[in-house]
mmCIF file of the N, C-alpha and C atoms, coordinates in Angstrom:
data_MODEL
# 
_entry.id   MODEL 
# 
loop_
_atom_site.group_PDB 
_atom_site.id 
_atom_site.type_symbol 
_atom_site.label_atom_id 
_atom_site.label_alt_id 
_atom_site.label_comp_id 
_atom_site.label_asym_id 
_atom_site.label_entity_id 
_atom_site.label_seq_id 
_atom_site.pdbx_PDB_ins_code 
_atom_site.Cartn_x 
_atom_site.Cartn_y 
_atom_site.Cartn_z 
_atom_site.occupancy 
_atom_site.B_iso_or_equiv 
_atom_site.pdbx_formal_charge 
_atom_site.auth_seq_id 
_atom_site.auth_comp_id 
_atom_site.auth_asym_id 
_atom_site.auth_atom_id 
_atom_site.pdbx_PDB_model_num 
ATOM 1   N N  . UNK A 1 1  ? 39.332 -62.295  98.548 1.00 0.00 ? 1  UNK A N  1 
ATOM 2   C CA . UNK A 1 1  ? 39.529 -62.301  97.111 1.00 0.00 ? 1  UNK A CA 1 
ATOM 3   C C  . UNK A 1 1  ? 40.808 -63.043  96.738 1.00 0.00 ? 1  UNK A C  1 
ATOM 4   N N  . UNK A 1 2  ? 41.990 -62.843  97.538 1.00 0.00 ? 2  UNK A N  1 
ATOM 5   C CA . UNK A 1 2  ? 43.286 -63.672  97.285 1.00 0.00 ? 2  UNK A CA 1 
ATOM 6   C C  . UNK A 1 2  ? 42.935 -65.087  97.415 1.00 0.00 ? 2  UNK A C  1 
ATOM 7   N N  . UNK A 1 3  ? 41.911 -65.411  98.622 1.00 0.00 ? 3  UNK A N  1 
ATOM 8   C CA . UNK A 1 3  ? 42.214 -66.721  98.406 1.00 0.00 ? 3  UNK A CA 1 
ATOM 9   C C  . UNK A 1 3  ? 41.262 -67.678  97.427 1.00 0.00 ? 3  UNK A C  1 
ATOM 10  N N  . UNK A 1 4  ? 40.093 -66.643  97.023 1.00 0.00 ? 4  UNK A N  1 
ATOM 11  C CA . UNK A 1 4  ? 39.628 -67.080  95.563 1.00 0.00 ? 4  UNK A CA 1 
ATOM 12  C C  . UNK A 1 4  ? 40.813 -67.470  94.674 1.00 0.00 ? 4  UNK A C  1 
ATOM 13  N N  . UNK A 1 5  ? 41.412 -66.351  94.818 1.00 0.00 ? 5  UNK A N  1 
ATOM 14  C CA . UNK A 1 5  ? 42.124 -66.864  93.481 1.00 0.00 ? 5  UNK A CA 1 
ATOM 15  C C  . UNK A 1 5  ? 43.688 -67.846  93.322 1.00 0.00 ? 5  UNK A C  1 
ATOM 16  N N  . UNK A 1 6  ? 43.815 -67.882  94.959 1.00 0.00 ? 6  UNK A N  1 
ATOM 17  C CA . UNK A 1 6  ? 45.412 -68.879  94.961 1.00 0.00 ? 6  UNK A CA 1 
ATOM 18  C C  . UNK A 1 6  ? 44.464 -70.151  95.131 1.00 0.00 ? 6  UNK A C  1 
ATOM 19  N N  . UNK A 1 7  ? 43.263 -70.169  95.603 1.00 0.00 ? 7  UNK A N  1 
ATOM 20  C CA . UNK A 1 7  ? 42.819 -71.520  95.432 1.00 0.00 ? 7  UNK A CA 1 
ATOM 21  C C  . UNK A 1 7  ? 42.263 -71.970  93.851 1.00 0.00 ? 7  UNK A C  1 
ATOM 22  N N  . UNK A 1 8  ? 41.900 -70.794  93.273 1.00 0.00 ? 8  UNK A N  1 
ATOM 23  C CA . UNK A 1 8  ? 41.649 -71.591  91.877 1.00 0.00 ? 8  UNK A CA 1 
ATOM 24  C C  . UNK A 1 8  ? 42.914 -71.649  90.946 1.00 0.00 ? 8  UNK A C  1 
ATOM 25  N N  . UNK A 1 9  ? 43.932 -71.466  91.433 1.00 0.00 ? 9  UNK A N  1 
ATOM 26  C CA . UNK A 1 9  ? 45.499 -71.504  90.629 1.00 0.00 ? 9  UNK A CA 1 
ATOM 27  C C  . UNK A 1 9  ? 45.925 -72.930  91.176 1.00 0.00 ? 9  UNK A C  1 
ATOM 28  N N  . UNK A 1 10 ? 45.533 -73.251  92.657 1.00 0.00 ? 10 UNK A N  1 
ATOM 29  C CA . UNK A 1 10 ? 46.188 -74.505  92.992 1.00 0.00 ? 10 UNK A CA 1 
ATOM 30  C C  . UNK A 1 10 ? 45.139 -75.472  92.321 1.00 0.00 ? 10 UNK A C  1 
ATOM 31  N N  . UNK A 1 11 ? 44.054 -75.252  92.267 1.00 0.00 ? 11 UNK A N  1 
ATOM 32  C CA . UNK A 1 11 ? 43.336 -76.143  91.606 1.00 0.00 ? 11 UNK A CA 1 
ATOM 33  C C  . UNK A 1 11 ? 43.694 -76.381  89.867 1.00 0.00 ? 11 UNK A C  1 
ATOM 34  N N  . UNK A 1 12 ? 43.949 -75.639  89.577 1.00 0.00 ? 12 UNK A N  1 
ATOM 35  C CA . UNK A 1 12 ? 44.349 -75.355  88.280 1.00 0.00 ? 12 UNK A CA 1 
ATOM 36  C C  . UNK A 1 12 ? 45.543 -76.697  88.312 1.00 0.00 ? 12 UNK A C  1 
ATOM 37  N N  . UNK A 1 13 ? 46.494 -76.281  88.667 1.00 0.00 ? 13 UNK A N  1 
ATOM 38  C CA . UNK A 1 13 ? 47.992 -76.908  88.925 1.00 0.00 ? 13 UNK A CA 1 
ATOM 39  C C  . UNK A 1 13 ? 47.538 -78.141  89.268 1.00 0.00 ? 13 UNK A C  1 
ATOM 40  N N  . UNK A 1 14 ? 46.781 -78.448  90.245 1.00 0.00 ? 14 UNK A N  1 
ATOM 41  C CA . UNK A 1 14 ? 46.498 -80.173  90.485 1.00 0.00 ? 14 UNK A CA 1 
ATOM 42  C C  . UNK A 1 14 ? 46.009 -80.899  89.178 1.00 0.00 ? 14 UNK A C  1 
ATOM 43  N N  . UNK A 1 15 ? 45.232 -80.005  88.708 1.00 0.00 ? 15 UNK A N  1 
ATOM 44  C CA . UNK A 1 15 ? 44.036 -81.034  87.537 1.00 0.00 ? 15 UNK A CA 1 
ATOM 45  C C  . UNK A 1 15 ? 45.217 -81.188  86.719 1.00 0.00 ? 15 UNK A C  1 
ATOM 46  N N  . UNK A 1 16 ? 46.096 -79.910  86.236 1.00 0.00 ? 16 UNK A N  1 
ATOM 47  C CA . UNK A 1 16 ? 46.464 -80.091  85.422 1.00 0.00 ? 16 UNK A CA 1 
ATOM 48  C C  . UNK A 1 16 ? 47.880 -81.287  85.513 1.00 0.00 ? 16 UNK A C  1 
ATOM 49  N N  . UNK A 1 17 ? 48.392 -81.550  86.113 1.00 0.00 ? 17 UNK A N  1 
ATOM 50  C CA . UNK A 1 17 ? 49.154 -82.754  87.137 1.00 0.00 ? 17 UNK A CA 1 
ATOM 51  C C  . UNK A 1 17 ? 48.613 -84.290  87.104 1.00 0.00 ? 17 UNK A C  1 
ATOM 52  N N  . UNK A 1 18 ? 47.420 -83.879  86.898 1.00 0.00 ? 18 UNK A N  1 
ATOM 53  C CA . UNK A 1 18 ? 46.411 -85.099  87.077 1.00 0.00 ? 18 UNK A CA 1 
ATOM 54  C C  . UNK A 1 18 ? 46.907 -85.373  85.653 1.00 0.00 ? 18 UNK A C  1 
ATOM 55  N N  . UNK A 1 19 ? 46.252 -84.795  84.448 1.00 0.00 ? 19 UNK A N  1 
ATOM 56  C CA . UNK A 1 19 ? 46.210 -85.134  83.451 1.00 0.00 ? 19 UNK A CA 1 
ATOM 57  C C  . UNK A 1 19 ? 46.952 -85.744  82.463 1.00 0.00 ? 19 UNK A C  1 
ATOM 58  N N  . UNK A 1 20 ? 48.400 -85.216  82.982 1.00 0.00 ? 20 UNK A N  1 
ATOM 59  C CA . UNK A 1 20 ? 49.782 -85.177  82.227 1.00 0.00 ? 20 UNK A CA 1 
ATOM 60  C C  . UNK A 1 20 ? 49.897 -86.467  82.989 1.00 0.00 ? 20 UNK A C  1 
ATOM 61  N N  . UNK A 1 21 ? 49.702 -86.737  83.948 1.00 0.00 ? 21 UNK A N  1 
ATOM 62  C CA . UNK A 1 21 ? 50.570 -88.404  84.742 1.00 0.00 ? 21 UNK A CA 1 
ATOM 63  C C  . UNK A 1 21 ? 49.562 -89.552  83.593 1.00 0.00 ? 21 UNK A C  1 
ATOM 64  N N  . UNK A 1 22 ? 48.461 -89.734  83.109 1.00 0.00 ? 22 UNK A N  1 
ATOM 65  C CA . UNK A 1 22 ? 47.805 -90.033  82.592 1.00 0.00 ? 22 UNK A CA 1 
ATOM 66  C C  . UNK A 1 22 ? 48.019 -90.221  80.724 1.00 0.00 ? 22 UNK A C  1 
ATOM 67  N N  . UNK A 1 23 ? 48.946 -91.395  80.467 1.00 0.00 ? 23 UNK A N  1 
ATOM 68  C CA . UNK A 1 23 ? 48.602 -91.582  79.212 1.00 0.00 ? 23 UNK A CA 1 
ATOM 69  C C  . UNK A 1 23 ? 47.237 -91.648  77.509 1.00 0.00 ? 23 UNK A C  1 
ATOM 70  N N  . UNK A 1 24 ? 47.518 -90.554  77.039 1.00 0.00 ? 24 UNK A N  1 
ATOM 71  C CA . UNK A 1 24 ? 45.789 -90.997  75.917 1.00 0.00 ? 24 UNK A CA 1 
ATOM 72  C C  . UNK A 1 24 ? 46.078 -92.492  75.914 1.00 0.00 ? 24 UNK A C  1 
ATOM 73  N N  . UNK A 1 25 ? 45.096 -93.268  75.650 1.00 0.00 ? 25 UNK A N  1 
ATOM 74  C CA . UNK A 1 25 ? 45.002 -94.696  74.597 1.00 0.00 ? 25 UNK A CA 1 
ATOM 75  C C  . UNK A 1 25 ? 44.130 -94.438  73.922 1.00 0.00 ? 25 UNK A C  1 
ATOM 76  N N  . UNK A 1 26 ? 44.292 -95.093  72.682 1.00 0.00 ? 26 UNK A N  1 
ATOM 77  C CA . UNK A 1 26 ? 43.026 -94.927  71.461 1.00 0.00 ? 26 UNK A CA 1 
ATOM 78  C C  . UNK A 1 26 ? 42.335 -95.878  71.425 1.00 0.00 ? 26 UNK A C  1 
ATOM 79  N N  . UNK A 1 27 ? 42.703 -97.003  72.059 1.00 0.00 ? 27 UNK A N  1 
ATOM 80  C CA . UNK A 1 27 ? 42.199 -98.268  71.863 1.00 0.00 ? 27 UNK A CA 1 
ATOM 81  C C  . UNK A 1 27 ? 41.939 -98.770  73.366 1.00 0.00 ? 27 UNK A C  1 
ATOM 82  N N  . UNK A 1 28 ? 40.984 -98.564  73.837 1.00 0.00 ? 28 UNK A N  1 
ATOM 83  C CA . UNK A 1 28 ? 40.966 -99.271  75.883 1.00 0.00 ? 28 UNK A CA 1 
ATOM 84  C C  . UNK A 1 28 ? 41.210 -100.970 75.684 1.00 0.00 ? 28 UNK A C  1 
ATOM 85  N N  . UNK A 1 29 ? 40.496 -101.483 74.265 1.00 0.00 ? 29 UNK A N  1 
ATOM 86  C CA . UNK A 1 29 ? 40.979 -103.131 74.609 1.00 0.00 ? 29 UNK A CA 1 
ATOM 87  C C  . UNK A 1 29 ? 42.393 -103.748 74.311 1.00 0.00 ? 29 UNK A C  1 
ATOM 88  N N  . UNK A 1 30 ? 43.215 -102.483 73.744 1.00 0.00 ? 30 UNK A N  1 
ATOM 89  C CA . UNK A 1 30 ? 44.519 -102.685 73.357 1.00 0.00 ? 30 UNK A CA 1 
ATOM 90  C C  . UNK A 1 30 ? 45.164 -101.964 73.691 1.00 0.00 ? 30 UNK A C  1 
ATOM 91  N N  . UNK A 1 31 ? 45.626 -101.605 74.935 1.00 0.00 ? 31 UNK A N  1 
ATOM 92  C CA . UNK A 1 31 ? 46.567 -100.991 75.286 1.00 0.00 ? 31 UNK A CA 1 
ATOM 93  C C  . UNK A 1 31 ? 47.848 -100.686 74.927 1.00 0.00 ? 31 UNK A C  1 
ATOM 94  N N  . UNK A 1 32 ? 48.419 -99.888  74.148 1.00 0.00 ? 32 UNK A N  1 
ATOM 95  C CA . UNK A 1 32 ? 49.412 -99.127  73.554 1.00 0.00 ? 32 UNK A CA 1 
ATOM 96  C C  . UNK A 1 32 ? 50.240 -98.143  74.611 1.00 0.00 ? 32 UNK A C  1 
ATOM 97  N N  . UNK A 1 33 ? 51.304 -97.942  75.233 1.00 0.00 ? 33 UNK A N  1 
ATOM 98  C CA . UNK A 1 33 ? 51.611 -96.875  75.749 1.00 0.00 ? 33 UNK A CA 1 
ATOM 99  C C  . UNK A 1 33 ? 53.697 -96.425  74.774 1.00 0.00 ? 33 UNK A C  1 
ATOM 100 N N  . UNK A 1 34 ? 53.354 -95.120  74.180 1.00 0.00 ? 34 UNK A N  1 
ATOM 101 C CA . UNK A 1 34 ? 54.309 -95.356  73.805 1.00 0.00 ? 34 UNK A CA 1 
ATOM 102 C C  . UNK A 1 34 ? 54.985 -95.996  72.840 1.00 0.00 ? 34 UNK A C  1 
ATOM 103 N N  . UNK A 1 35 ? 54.351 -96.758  72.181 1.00 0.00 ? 35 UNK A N  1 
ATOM 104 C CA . UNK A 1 35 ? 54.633 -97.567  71.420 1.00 0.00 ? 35 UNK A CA 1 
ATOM 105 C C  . UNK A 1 35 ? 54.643 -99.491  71.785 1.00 0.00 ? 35 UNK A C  1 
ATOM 106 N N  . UNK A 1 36 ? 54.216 -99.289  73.163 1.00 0.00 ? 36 UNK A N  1 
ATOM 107 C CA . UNK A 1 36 ? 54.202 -101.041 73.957 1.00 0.00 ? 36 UNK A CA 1 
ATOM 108 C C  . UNK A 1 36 ? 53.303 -101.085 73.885 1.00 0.00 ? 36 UNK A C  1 
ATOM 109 N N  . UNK A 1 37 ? 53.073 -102.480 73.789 1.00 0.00 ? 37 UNK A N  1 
ATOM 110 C CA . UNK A 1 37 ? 51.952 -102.677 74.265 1.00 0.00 ? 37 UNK A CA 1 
ATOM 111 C C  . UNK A 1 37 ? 51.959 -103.237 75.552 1.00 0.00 ? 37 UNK A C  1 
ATOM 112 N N  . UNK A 1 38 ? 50.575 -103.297 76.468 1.00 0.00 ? 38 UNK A N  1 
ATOM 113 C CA . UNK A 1 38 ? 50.649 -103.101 77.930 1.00 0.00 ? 38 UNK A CA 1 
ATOM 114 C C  . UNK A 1 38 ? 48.675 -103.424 78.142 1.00 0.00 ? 38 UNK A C  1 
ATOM 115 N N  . UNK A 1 39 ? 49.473 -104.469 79.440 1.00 0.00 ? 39 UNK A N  1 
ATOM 116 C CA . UNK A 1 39 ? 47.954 -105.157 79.337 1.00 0.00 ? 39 UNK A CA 1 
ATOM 117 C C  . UNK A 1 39 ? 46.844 -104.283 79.887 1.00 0.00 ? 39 UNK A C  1 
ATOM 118 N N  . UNK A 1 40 ? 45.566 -104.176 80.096 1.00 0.00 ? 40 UNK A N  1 
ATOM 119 C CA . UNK A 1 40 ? 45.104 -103.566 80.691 1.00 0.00 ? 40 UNK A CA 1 
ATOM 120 C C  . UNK A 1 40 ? 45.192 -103.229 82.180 1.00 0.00 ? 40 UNK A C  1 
ATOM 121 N N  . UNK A 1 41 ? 45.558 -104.395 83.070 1.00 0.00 ? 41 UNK A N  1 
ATOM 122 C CA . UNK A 1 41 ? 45.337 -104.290 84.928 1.00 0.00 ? 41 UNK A CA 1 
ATOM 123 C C  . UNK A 1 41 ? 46.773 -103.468 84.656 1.00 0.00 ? 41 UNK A C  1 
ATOM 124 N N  . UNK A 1 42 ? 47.545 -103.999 84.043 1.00 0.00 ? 42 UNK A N  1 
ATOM 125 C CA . UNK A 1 42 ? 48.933 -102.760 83.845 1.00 0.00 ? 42 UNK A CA 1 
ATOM 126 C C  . UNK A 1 42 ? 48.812 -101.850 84.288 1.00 0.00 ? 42 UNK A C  1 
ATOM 127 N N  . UNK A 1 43 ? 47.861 -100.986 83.023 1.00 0.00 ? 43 UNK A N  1 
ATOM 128 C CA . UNK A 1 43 ? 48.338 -99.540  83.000 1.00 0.00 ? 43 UNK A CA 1 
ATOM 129 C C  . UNK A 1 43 ? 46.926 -99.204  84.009 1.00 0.00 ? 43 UNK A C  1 
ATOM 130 N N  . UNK A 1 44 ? 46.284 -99.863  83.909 1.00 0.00 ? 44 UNK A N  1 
ATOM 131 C CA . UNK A 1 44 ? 45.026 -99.294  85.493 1.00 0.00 ? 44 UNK A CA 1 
ATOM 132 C C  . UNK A 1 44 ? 46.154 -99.324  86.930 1.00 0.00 ? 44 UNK A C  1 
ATOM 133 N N  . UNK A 1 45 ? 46.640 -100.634 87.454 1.00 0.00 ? 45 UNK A N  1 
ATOM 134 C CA . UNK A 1 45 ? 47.980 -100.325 88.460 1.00 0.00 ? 45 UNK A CA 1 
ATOM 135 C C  . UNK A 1 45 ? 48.845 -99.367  88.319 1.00 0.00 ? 45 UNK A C  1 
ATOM 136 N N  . UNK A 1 46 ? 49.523 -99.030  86.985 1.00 0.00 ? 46 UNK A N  1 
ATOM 137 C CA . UNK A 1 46 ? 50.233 -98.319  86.750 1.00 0.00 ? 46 UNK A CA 1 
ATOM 138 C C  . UNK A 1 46 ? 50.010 -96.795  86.938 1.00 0.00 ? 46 UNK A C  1 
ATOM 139 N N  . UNK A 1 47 ? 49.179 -96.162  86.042 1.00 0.00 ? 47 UNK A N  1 
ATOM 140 C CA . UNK A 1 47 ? 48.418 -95.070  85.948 1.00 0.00 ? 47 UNK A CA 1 
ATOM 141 C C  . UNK A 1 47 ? 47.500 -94.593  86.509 1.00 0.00 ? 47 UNK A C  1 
ATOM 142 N N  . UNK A 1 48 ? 46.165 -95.481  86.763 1.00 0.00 ? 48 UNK A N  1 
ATOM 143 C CA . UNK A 1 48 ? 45.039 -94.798  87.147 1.00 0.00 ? 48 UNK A CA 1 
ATOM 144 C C  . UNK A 1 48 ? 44.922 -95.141  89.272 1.00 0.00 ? 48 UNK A C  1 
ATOM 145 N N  . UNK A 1 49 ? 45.602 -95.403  89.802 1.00 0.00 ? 49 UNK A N  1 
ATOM 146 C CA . UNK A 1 49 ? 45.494 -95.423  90.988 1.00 0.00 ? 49 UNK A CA 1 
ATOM 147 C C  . UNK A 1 49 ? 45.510 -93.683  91.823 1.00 0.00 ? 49 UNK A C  1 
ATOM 148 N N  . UNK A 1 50 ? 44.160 -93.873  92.311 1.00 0.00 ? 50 UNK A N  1 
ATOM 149 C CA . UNK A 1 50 ? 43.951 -92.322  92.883 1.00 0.00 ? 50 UNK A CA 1 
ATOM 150 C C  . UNK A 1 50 ? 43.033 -91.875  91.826 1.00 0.00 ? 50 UNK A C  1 
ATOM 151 N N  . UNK A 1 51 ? 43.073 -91.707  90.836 1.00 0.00 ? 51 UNK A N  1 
ATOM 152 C CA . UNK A 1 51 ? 42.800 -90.746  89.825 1.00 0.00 ? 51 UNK A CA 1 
ATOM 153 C C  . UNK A 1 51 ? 41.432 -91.855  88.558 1.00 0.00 ? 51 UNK A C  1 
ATOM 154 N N  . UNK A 1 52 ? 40.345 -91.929  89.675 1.00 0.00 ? 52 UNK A N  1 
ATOM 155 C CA . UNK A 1 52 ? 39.102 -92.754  89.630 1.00 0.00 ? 52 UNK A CA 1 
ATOM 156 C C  . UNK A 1 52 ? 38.016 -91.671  88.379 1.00 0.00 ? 52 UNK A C  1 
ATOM 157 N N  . UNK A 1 53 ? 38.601 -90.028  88.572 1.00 0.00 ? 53 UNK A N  1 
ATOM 158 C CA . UNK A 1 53 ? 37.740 -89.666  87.315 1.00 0.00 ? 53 UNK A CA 1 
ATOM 159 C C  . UNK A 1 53 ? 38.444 -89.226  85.972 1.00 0.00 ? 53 UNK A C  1 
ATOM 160 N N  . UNK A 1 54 ? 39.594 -89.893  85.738 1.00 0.00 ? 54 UNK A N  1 
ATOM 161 C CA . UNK A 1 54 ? 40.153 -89.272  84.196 1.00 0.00 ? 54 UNK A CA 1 
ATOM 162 C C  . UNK A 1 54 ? 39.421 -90.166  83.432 1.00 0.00 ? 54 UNK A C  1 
ATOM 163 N N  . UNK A 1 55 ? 39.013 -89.832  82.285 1.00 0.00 ? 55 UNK A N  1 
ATOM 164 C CA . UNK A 1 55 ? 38.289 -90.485  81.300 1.00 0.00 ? 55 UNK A CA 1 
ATOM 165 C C  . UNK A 1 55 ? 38.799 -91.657  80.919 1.00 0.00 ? 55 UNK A C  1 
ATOM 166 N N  . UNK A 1 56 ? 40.091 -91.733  80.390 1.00 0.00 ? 56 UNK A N  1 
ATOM 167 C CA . UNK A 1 56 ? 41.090 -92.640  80.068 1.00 0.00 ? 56 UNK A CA 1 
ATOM 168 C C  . UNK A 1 56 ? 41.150 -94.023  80.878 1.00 0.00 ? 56 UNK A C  1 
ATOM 169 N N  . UNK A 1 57 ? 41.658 -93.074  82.265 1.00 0.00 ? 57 UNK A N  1 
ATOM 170 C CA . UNK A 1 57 ? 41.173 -94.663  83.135 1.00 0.00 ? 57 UNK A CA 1 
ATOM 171 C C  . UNK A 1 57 ? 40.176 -95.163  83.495 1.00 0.00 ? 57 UNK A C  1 
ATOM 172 N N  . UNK A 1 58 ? 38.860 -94.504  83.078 1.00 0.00 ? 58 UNK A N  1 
ATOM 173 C CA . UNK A 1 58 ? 37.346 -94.975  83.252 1.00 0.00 ? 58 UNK A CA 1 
ATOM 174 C C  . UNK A 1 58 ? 37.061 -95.750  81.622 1.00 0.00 ? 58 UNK A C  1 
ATOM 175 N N  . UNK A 1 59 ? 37.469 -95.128  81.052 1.00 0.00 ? 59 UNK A N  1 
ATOM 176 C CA . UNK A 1 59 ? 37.547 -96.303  79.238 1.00 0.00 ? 59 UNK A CA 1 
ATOM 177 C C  . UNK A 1 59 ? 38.349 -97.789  79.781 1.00 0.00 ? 59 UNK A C  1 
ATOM 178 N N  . UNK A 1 60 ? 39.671 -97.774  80.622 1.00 0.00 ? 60 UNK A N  1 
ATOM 179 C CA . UNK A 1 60 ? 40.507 -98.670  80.313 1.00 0.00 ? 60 UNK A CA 1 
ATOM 180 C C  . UNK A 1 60 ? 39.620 -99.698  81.183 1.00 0.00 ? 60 UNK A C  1 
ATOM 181 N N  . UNK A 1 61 ? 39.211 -99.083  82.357 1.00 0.00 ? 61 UNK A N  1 
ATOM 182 C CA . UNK A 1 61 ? 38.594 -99.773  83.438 1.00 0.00 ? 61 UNK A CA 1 
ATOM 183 C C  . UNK A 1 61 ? 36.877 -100.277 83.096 1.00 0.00 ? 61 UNK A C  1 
ATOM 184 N N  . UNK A 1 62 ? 36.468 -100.225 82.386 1.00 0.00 ? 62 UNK A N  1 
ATOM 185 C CA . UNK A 1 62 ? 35.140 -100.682 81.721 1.00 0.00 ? 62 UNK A CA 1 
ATOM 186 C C  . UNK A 1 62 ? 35.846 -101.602 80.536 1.00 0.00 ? 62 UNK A C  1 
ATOM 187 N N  . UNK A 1 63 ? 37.011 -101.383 79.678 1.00 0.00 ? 63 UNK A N  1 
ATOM 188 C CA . UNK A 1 63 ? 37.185 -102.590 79.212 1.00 0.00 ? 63 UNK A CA 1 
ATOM 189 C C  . UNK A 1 63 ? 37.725 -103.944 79.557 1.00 0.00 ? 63 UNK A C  1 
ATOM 190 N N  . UNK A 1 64 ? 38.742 -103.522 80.386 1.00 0.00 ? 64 UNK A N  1 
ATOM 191 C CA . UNK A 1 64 ? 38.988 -104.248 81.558 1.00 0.00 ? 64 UNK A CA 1 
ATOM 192 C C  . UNK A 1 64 ? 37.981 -105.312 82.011 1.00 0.00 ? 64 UNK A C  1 
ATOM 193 N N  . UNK A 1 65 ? 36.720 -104.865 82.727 1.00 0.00 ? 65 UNK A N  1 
ATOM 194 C CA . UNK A 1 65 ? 35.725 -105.132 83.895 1.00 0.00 ? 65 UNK A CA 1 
ATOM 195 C C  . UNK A 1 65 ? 34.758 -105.960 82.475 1.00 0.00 ? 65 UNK A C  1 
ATOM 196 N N  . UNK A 1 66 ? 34.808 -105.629 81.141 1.00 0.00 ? 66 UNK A N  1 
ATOM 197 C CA . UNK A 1 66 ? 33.956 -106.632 80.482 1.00 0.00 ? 66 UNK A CA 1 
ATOM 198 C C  . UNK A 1 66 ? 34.707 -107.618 79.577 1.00 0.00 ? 66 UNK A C  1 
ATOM 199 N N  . UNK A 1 67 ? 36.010 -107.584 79.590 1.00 0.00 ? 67 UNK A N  1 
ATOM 200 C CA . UNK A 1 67 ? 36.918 -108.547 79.576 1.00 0.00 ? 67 UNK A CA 1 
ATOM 201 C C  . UNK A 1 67 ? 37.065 -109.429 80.567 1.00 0.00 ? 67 UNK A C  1 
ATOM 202 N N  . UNK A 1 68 ? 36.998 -109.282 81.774 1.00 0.00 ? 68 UNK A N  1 
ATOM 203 C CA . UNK A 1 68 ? 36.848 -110.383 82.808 1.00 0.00 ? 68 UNK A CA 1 
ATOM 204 C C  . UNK A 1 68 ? 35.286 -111.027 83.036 1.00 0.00 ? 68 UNK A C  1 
ATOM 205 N N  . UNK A 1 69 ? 34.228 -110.930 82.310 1.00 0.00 ? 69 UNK A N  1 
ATOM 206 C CA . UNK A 1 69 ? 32.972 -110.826 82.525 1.00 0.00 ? 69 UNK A CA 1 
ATOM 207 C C  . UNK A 1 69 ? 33.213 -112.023 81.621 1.00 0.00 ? 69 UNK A C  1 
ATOM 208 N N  . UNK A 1 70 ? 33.578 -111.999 80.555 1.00 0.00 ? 70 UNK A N  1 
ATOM 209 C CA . UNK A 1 70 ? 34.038 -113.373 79.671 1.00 0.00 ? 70 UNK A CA 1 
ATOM 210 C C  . UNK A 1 70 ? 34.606 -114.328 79.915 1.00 0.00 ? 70 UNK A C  1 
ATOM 211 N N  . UNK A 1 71 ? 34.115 -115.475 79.552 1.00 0.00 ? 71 UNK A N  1 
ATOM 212 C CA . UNK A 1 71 ? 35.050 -116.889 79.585 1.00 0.00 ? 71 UNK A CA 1 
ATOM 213 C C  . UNK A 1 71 ? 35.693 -117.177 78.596 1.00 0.00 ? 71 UNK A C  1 
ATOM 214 N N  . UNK A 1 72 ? 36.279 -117.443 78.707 1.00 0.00 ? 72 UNK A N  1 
ATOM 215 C CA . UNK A 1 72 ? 37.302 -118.257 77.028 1.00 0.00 ? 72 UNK A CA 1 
ATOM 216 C C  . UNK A 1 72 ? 36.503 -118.080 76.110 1.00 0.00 ? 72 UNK A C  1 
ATOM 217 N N  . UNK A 1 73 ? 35.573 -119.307 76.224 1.00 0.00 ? 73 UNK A N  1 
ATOM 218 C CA . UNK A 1 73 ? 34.529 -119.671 75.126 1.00 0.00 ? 73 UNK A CA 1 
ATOM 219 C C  . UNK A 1 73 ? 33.836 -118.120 74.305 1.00 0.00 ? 73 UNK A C  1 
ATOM 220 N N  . UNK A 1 74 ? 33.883 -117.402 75.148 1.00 0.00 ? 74 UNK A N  1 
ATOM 221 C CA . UNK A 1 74 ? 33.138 -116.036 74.790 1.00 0.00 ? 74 UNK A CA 1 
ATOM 222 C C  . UNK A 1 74 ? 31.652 -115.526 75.587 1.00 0.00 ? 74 UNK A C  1 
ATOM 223 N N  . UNK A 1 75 ? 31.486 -116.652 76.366 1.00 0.00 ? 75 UNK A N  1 
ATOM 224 C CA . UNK A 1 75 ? 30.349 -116.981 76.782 1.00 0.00 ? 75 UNK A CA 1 
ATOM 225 C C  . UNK A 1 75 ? 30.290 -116.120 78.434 1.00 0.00 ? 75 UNK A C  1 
ATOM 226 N N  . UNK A 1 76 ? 29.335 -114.878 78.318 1.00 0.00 ? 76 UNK A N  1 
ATOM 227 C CA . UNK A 1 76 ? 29.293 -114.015 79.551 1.00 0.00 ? 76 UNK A CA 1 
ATOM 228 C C  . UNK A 1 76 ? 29.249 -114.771 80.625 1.00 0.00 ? 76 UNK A C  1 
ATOM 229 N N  . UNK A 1 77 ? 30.258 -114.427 81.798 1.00 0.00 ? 77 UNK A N  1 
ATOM 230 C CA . UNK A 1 77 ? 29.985 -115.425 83.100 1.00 0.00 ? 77 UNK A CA 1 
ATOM 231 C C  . UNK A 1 77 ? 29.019 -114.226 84.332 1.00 0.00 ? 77 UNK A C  1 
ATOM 232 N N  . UNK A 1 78 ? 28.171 -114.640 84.990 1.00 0.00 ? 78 UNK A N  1 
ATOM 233 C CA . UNK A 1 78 ? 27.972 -113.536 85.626 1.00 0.00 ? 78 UNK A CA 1 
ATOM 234 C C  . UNK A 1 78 ? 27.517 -114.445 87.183 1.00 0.00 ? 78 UNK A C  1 
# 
């Protein structure tokens, strides 16, 4: 029973660790942190390394991934 519950306290403590290292953005194609702005591979290097399921870095990283899918022109490269 103890270790039910020191393991769902450490689990607790990790997620919640997770979350806080992790800036909101409101905008994934405009990266804001703080008041900077900050390109996208930025704050994916910056922030989301390790931490493949926070929402935040799965928004930044899909705008990211269809920003490089584009050419200048606008024209999808695939």
């Amino acid at each position: 029973m103890k270790f039910i519950m020191i393991a769902t306290a450490l689990t607790f403590c990790i997620s919640a660790c997770e979350f806080d290292s992790v800036p909101h953005v409101a905008d994934p194609k405009n990266v804001v942190v703080d008041g900077e702005p900050m390109t996208q591979r930025a704050f994916v290097e910056k922030y989301c390394i390790g931490k493949p399921l926070n929402e935040t870095c799965i928004k930044v990283q899909s705008a990211l991934s269809a920003s490089n899918a584009k050419s200048k022109t606008g024209v999808p490269r695939f």
